[in-house]
TORTIMI-265016 format. One record per residue (C-alpha): residue in three letters; chain; x, y, z. Coordinates in nm, 2 decimals, padded with zeros to 4 digits. Layout:
# TORTIMI-265016
+--------+--------+--------+--------+--------+
: residu : chaine :      u :      v :      w :
+--------+--------+--------+--------+--------+
:    ALA :      A :      X :      Y :      Z :
...
+--------+--------+--------+--------+--------+
//
This chain:
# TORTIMI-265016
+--------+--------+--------+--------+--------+
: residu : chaine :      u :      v :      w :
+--------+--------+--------+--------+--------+
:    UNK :      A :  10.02 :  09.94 :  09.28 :
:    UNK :      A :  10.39 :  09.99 :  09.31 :
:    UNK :      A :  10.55 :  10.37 :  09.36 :
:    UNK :      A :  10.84 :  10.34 :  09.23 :
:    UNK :      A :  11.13 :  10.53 :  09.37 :
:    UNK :      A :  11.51 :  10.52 :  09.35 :
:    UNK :      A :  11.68 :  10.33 :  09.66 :
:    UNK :      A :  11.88 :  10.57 :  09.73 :
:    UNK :      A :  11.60 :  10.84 :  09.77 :
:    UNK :      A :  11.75 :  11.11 :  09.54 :
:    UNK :      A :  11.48 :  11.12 :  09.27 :
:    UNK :      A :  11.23 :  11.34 :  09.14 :
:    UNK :      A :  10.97 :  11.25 :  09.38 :
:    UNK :      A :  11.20 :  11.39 :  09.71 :
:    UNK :      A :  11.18 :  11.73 :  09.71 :
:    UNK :      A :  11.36 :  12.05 :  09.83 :
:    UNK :      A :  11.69 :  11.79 :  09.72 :
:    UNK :      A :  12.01 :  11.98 :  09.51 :
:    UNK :      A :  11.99 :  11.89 :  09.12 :
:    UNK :      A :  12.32 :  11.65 :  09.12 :
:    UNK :      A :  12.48 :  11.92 :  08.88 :
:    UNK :      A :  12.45 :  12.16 :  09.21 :
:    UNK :      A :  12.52 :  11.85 :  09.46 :
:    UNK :      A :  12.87 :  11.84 :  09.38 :
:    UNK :      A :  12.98 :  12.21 :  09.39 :
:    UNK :      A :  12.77 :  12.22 :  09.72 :
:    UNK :      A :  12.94 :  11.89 :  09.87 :
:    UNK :      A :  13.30 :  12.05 :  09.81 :
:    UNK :      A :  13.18 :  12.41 :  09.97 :
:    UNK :      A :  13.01 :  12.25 :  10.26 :
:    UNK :      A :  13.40 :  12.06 :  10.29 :
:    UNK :      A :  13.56 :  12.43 :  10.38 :
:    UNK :      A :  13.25 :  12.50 :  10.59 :
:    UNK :      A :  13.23 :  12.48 :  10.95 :
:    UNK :      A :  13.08 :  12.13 :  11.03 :
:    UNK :      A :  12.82 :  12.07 :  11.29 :
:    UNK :      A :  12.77 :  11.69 :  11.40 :
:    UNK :      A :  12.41 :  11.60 :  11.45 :
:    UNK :      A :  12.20 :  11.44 :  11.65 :
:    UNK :      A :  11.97 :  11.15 :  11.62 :
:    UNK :      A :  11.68 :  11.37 :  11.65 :
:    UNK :      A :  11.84 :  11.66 :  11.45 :
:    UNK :      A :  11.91 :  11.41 :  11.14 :
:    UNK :      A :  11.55 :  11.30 :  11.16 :
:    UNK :      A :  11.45 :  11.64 :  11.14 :
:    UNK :      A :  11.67 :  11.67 :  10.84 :
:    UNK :      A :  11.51 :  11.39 :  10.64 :
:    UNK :      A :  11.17 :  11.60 :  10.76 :
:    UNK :      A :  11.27 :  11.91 :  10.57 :
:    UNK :      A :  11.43 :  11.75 :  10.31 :
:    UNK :      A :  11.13 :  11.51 :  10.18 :
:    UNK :      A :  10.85 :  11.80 :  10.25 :
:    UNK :      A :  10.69 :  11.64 :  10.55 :
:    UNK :      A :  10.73 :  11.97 :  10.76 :
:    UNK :      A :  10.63 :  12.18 :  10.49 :
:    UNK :      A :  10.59 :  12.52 :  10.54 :
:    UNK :      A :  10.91 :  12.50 :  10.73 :
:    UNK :      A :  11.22 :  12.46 :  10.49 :
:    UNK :      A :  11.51 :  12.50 :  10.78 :
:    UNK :      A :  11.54 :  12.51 :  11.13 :
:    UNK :      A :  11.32 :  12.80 :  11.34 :
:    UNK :      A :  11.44 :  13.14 :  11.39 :
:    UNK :      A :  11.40 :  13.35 :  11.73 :
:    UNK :      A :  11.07 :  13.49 :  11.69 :
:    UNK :      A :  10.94 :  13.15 :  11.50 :
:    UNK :      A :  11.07 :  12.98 :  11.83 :
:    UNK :      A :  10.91 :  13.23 :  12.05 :
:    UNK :      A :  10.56 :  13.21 :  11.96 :
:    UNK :      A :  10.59 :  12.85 :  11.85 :
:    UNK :      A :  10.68 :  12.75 :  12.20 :
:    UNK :      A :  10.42 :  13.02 :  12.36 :
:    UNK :      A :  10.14 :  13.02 :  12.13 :
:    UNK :      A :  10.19 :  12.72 :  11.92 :
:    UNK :      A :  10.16 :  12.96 :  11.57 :
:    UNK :      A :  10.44 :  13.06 :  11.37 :
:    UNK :      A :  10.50 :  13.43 :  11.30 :
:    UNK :      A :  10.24 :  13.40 :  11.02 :
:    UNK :      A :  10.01 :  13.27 :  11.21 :
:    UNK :      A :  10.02 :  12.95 :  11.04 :
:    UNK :      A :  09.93 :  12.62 :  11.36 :
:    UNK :      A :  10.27 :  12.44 :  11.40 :
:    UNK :      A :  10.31 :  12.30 :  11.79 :
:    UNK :      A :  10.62 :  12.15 :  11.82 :
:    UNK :      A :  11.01 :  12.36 :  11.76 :
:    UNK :      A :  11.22 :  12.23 :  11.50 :
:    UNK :      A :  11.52 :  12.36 :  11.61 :
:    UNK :      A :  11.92 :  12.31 :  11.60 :
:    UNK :      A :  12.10 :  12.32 :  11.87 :
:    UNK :      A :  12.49 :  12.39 :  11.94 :
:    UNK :      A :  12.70 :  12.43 :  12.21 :
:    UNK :      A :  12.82 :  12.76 :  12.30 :
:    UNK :      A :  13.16 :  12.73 :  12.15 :
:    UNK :      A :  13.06 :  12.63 :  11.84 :
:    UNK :      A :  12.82 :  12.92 :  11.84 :
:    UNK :      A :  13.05 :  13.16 :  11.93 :
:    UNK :      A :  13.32 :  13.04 :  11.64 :
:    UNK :      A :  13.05 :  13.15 :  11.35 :
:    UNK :      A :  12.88 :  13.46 :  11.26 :
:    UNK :      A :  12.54 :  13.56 :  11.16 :
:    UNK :      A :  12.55 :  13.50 :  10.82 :
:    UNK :      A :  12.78 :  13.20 :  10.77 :
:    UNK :      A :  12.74 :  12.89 :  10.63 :
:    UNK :      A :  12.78 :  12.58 :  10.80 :
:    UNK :      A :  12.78 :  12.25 :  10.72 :
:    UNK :      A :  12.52 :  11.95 :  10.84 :
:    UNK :      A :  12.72 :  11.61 :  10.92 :
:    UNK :      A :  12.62 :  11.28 :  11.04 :
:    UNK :      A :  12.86 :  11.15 :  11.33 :
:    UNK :      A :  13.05 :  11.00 :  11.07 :
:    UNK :      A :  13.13 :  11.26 :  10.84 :
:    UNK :      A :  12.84 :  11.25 :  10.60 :
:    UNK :      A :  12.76 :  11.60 :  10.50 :
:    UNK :      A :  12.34 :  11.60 :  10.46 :
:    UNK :      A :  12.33 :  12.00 :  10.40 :
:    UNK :      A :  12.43 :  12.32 :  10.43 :
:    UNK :      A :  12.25 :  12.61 :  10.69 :
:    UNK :      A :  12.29 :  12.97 :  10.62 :
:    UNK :      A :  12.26 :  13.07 :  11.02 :
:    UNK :      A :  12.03 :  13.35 :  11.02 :
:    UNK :      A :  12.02 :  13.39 :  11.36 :
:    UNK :      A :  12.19 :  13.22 :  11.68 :
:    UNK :      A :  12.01 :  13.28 :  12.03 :
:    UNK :      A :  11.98 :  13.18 :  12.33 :
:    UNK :      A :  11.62 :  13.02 :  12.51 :
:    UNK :      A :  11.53 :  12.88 :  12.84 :
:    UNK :      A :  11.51 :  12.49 :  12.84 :
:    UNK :      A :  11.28 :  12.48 :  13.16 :
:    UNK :      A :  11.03 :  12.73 :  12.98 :
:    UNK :      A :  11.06 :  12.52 :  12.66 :
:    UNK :      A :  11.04 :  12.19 :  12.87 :
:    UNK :      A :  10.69 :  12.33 :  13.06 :
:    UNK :      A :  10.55 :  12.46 :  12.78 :
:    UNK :      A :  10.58 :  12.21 :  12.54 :
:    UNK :      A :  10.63 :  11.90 :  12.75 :
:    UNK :      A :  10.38 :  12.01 :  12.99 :
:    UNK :      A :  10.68 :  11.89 :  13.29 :
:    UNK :      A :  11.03 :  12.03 :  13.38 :
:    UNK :      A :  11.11 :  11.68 :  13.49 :
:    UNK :      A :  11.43 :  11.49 :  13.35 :
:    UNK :      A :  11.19 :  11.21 :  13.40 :
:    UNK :      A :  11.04 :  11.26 :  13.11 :
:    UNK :      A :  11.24 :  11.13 :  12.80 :
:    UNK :      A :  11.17 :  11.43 :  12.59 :
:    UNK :      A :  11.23 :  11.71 :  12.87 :
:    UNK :      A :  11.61 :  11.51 :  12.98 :
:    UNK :      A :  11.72 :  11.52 :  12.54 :
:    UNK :      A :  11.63 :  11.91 :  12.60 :
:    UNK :      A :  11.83 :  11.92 :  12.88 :
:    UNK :      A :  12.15 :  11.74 :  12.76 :
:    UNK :      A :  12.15 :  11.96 :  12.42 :
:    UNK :      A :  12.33 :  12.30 :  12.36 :
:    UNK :      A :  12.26 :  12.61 :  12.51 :
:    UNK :      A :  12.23 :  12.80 :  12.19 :
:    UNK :      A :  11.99 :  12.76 :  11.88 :
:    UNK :      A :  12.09 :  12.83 :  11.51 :
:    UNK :      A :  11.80 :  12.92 :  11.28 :
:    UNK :      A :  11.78 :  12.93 :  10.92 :
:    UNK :      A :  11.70 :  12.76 :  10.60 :
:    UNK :      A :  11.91 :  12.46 :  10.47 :
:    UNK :      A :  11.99 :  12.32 :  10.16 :
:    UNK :      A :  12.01 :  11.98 :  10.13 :
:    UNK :      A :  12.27 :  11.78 :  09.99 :
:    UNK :      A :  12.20 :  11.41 :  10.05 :
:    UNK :      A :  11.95 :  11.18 :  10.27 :
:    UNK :      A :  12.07 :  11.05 :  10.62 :
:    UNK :      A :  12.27 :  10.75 :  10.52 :
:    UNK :      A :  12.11 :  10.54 :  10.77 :
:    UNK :      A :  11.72 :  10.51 :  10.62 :
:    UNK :      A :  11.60 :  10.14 :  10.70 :
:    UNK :      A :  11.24 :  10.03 :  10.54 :
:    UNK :      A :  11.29 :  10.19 :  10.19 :
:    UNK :      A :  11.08 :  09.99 :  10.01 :
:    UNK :      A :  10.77 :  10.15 :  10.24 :
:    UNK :      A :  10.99 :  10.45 :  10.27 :
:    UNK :      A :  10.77 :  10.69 :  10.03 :
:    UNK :      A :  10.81 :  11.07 :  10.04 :
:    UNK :      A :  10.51 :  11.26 :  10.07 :
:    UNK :      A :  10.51 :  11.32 :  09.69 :
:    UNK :      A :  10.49 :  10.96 :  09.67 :
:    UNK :      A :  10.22 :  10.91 :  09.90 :
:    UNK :      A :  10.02 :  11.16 :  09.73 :
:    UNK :      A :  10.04 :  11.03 :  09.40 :
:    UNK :      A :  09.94 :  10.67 :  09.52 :
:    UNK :      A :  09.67 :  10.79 :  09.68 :
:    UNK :      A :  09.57 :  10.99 :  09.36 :
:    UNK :      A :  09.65 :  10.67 :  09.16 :
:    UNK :      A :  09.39 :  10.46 :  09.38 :
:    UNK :      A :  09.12 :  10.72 :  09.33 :
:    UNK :      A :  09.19 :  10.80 :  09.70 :
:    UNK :      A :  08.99 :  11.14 :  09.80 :
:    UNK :      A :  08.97 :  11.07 :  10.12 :
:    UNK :      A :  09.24 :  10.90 :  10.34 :
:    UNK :      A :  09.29 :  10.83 :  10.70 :
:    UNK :      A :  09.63 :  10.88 :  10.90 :
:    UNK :      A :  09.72 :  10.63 :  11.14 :
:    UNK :      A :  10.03 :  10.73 :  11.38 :
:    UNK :      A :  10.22 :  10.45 :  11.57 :
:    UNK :      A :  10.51 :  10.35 :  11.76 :
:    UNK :      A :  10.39 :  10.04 :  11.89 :
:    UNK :      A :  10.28 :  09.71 :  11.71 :
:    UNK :      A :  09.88 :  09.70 :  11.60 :
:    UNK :      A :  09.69 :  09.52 :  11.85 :
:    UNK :      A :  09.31 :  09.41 :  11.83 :
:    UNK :      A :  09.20 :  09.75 :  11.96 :
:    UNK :      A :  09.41 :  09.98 :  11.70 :
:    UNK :      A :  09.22 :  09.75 :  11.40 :
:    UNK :      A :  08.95 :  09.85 :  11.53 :
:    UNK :      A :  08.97 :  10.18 :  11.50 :
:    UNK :      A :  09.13 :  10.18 :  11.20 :
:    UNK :      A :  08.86 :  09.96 :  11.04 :
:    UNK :      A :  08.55 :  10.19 :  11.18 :
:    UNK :      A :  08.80 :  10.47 :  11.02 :
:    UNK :      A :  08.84 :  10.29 :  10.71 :
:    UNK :      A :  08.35 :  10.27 :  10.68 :
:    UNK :      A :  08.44 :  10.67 :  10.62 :
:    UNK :      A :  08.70 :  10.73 :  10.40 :
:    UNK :      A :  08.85 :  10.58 :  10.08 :
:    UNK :      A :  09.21 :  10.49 :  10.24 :
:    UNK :      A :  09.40 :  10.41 :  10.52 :
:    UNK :      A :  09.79 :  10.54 :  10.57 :
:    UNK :      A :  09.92 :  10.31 :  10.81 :
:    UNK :      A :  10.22 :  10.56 :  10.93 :
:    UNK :      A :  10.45 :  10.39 :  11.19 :
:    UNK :      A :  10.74 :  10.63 :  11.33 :
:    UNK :      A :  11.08 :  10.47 :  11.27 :
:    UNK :      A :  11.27 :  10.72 :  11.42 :
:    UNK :      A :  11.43 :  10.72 :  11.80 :
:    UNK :      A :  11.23 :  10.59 :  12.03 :
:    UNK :      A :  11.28 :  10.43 :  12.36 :
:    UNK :      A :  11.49 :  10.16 :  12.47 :
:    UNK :      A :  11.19 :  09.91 :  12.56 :
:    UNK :      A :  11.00 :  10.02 :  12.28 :
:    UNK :      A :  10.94 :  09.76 :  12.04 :
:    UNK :      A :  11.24 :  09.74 :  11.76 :
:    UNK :      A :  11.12 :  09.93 :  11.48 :
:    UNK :      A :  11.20 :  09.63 :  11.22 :
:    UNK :      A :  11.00 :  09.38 :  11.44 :
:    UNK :      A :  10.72 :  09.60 :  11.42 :
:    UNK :      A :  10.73 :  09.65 :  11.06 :
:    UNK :      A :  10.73 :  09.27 :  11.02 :
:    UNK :      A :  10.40 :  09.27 :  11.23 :
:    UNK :      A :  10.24 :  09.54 :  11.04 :
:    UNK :      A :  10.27 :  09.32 :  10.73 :
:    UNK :      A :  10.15 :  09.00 :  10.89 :
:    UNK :      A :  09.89 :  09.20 :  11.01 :
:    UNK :      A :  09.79 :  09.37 :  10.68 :
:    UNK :      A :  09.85 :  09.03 :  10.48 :
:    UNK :      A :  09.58 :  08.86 :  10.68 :
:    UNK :      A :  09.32 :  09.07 :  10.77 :
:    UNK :      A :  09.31 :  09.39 :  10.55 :
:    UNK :      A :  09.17 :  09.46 :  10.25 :
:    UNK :      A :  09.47 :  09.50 :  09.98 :
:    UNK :      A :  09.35 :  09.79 :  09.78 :
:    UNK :      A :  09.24 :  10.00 :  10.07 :
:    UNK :      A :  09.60 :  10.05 :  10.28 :
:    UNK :      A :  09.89 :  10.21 :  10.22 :
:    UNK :      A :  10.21 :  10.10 :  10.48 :
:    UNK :      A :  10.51 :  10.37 :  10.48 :
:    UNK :      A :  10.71 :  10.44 :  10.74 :
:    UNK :      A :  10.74 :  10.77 :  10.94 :
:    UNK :      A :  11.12 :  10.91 :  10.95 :
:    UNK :      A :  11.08 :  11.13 :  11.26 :
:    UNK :      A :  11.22 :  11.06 :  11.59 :
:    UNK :      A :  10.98 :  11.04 :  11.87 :
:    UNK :      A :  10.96 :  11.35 :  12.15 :
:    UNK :      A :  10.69 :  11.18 :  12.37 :
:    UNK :      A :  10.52 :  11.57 :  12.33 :
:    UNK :      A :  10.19 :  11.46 :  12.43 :
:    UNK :      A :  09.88 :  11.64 :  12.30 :
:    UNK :      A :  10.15 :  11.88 :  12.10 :
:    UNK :      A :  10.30 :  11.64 :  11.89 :
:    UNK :      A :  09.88 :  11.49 :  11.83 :
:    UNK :      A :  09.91 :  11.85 :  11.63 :
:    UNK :      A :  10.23 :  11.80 :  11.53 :
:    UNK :      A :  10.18 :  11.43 :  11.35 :
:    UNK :      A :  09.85 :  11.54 :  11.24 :
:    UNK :      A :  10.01 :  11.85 :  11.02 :
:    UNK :      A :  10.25 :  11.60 :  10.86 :
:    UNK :      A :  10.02 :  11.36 :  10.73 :
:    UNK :      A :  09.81 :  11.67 :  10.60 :
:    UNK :      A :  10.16 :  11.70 :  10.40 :
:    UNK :      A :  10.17 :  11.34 :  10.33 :
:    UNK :      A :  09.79 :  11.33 :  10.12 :
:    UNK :      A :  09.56 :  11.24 :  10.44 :
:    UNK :      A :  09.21 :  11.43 :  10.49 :
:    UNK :      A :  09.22 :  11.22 :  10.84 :
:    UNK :      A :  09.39 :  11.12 :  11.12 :
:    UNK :      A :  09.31 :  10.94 :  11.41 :
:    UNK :      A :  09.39 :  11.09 :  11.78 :
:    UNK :      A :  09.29 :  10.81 :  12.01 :
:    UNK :      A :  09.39 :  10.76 :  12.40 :
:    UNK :      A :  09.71 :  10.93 :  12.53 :
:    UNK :      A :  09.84 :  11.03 :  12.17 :
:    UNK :      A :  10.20 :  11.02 :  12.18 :
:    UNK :      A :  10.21 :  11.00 :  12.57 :
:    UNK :      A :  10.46 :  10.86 :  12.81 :
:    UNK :      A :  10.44 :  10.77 :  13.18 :
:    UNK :      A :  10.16 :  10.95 :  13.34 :
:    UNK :      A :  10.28 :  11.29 :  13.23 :
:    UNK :      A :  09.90 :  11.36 :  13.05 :
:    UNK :      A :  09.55 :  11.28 :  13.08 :
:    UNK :      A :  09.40 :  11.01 :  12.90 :
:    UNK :      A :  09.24 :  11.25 :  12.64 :
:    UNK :      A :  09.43 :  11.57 :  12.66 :
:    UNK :      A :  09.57 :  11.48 :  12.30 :
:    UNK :      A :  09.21 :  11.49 :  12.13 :
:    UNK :      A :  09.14 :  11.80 :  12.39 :
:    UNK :      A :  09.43 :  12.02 :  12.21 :
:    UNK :      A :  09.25 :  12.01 :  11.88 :
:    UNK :      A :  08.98 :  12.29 :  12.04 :
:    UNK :      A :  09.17 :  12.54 :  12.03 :
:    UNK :      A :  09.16 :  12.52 :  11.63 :
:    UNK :      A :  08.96 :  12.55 :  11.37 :
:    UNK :      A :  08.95 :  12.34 :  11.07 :
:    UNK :      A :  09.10 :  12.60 :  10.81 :
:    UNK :      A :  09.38 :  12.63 :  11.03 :
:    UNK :      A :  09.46 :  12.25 :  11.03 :
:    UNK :      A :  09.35 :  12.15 :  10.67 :
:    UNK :      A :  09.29 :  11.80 :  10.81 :
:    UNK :      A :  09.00 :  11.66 :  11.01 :
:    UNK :      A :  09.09 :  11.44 :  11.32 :
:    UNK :      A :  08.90 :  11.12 :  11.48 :
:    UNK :      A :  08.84 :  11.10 :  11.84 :
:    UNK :      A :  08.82 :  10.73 :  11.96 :
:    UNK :      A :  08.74 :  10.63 :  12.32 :
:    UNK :      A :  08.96 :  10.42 :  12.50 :
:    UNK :      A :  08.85 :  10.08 :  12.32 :
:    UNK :      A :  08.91 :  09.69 :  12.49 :
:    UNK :      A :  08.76 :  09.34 :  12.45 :
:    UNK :      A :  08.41 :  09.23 :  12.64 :
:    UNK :      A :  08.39 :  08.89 :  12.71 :
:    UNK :      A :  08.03 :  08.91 :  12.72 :
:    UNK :      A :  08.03 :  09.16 :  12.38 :
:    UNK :      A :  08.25 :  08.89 :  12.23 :
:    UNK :      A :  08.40 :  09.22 :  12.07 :
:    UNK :      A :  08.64 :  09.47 :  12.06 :
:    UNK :      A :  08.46 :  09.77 :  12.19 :
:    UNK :      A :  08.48 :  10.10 :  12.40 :
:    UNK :      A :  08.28 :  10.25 :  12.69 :
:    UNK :      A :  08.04 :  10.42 :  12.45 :
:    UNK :      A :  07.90 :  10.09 :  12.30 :
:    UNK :      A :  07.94 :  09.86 :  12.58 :
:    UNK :      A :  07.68 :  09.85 :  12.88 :
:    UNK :      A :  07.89 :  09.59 :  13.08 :
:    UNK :      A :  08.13 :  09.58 :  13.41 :
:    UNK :      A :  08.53 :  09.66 :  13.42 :
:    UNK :      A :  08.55 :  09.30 :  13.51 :
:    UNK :      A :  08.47 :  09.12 :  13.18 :
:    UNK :      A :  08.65 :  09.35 :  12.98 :
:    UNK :      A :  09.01 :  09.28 :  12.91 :
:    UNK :      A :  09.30 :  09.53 :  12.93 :
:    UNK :      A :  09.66 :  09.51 :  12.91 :
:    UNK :      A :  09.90 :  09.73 :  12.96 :
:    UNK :      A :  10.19 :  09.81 :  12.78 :
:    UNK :      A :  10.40 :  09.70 :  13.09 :
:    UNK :      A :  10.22 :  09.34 :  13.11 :
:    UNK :      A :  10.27 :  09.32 :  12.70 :
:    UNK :      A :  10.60 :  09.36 :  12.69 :
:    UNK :      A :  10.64 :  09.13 :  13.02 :
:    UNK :      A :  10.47 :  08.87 :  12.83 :
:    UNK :      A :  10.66 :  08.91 :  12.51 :
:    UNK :      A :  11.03 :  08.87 :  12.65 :
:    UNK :      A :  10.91 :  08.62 :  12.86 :
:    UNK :      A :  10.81 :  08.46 :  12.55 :
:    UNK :      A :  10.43 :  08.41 :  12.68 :
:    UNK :      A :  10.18 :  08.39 :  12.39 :
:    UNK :      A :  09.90 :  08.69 :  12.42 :
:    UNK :      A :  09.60 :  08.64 :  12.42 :
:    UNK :      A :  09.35 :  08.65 :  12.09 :
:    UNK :      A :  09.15 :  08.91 :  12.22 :
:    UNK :      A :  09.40 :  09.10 :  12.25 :
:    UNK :      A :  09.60 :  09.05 :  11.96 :
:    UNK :      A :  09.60 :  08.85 :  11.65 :
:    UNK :      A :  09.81 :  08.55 :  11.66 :
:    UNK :      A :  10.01 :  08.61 :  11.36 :
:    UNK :      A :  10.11 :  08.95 :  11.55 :
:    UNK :      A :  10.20 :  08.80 :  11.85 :
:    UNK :      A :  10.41 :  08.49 :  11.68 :
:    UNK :      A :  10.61 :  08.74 :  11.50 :
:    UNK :      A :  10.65 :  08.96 :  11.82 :
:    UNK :      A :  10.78 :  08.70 :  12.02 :
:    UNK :      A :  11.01 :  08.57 :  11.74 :
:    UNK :      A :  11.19 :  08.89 :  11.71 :
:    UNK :      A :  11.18 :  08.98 :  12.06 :
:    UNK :      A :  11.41 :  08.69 :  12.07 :
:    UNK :      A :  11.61 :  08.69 :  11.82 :
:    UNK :      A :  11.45 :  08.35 :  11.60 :
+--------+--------+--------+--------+--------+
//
């Protein structure tokens, strides 16, 4: 089944988007506004709030939101939410509008996205943010050094939105969580299965995916296509190795690939909560948490992302999550497995890292079956240079 949506991602289906009567009496008030260039990360988070994938949140987090988000992970309400959306401006900027103004949302080039009615503009400690939610004040850490290097003031309040970031790659598999919902509900889906990556699907990710896919009806393979590292894999080389991978060895009927707009903020077992709310809000009853969720260098333990998820209950979440062991191939299992079904030594099971992987890749080495399906690895290779 196709869902069909408009390329240009203004349709019914997007939500929380200005009726185009509206669009243009917005786009020549937000003209006369005070403009606000954003981010990378901020436009991401745009496209977050405008498509619904952050819902309850329709704008960026006021003062107290902030406070206990950052403390307590819990909006004022109560409600989970783990990781601040926030906008942040330098102090001249900040000082040039009042509480109560408008301002305009721009990409670096001039393209307006919304308009924010600043309900509040406040200042917060960056270290404090950085420890709590990062779990490190070191600049070391990719998401700690962007907190760093943003402004030293934050400007909460709703936004309207006028139009999508203008850079949004993958549209085809670029559904809005009303479209992923009603494909689900289309397939008889009533129970599906989030999967959250960044890097390309090896042996051991099918695997869980596949013992995921023996309890529910569906499988949301969810890549994030937003900023990521430098020696992360390209995001439209992995997307070429999802499809190989799905083409060849998945059943058709049973997986859903759409892409993930956010950026990544290598948040550790908070952003496991974090991507786990927004699939809730993208149709999934499931999501797998395997080894160091969302991790980066050796900042957390192996399982502290599947750890966070104690400290809440079910009704608080709305979405059930699957723990998997770390999982590898045995030479003597013949099979990909993980220290809970395999009775044999370190030394006949075969591990890679993601250092070695990516060593092998630009130096155009093949890898190994066991480790990844050769289709995968052709396609890797081939974009990693440049054929």
């Amino acid at each position: 089944m196709e869902v069909q949506h408009s390329r240009n991602g203004i349709d019914s289906l997007t939500v929380r988007l200005m009726p185009t009567v509206q669009r243009e009496a917005a786009l020549q008030e937000a003209q006369r506004l005070p403009q606000i260039v954003l981010s990378p990360l901020s436009i991401s988070d745009v496209e977050l709030l405008a498509i619904g994938a952050v819902a309850p949140l329709t704008g960026f987090l006021t003062h107290d939101d902030y406070e206990r988000v950052v403390s307590e992970m819990r909006l004022t309400n109560g409600q989970v939410w783990s990781i601040p959306l926030t906008l942040p401006a330098d102090r001249e900027f900040a000082d040039s509008i009042k509480v109560g103004q408008r301002i305009a949302l721009t990409e670096p080039d001039g393209h307006i996205l919304a308009i924010m009615t600043v309900q509040e503009k406040f200042g917060y400690d960056k270290q404090r943010e950085a420890r709590e939610v990062f779990g490190t004040e070191e600049d070391k850490h990719p998401g700690v050094a962007r907190l760093y290097k943003q402004g030293d003031v934050l400007l909460g309040g709703p936004i309207e939105v006028i139009d999508l970031p203008s850079n949004r790659p993958f549209m085809e598999n670029r559904l809005t969580p009303a479209e992923t919902k009603q494909y689900m509900a289309a397939k008889g889906w009533k129970t599906v299965v989030g999967f959250q990556t960044r890097n390309p699907v090896h042996r051991s990710h099918e695997y869980l995916q596949k013992v995921a896919l023996e309890m529910v009806d569906g499988l949301l393979l969810h890549p994030l296509v937003g900023e990521t590292q430098a020696e992360d894999i390209p995001a439209d080389v992995r997307m070429k190795s999802y499809k190989v991978l799905l083409d060849n060895y998945y059943p058709r009927d049973r997986v859903l690939l759409s892409v993930f707009p956010a950026a990544m903020r290598y948040a550790g077992p908070r952003e496991a909560i974090f991507h786990a709310l927004c699939r809730k809000n993208y149709g999934c009853t499931h999501f797998i948490v395997g080894r160091d969720h969302a991790g980066v260098g050796n900042y957390y333990g192996t399982y502290d992302a599947q750890r966070i998820f104690d400290n809440f209950t079910y009704a608080e979440l709305g979405i059930t999550p699957l723990m998997f062991e770390h999982t590898f191939f045995c030479m003597k299992c013949e099979a990909i497995v993980s220290s809970k079904t395999c009775p044999h030594d370190k030394a006949d099971h075969l591990v890679f890292s993601g250092t070695e992987v990516r060593r092998r890749l630009r130096a155009g080495e093949p890898l190994p079956h066991e480790f990844t399906r050769p289709e995968v690895g052709q396609v890797l290779i081939e974009g990693l240079h440049g054929k």
